[in-house]
C-alpha positions in Angstrom: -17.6 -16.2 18.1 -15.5 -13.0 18.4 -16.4 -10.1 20.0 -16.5 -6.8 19.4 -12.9 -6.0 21.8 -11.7 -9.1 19.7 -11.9 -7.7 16.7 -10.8 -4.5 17.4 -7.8 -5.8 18.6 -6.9 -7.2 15.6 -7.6 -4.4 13.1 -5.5 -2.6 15.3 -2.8 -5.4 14.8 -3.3 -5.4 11.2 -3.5 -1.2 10.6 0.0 -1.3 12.8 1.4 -4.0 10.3 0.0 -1.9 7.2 1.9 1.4 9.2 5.0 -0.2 9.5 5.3 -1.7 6.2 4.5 1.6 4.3 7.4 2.8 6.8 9.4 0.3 5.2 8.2 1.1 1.9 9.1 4.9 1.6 12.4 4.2 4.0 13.4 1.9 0.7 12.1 5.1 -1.8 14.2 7.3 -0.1 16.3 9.1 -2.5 15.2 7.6 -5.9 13.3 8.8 -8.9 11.1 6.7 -10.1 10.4 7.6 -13.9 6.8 7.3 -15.0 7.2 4.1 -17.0 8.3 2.6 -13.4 5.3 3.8 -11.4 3.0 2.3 -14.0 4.5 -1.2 -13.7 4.0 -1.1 -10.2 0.8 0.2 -10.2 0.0 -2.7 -12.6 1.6 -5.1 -9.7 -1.0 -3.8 -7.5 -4.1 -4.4 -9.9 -2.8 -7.8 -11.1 -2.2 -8.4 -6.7 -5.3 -7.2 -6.1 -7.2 -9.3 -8.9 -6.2 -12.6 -8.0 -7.2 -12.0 -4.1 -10.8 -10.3 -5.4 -10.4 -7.0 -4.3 -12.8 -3.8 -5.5 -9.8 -2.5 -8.5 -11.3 0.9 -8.3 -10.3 1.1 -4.5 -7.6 -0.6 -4.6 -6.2 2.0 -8.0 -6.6 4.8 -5.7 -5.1 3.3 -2.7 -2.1 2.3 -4.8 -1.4 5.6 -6.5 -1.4 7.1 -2.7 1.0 5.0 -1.9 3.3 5.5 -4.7 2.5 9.4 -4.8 3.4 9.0 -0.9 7.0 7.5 -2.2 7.7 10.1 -4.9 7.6 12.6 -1.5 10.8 10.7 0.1 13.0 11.5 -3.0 13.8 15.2 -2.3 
């Protein structure tokens, strides 16, 4: 059974593999302009990602739209 400092450890493994792919992410954003049309298709990817692994869509939607809003930052 894991403990409490077991699990910990992991989430913190995980939350600095989320960190370093969302560094990744916007580092690939960097200086493009994604139109609308674009955005929706991968906020679609998300959902349709999201789905087929049973995760809340409401939560997931928000989460996604961060992200993407986070990208649209890295184009100036």
């Amino acid at each position: 059974m894991m403990t409490l400092v077991d699990i910990k450890e992991q989430l913190e493994l995980v939350d600095q593999q989320i960190i370093k792919l969302l560094e990744e992410r916007m580092h690939i954003c960097a200086g493009q302009n994604l139109d609308a049309d674009e955005e929706i298709e991968m906020l679609s990817l998300w959902l349709e990602e999201a789905a087929e692994k049973g995760l809340d869509d409401a939560k997931m939607e928000k989460i996604a739209k961060f992200v993407i809003a986070m990208c649209r930052g890295t184009s100036e």
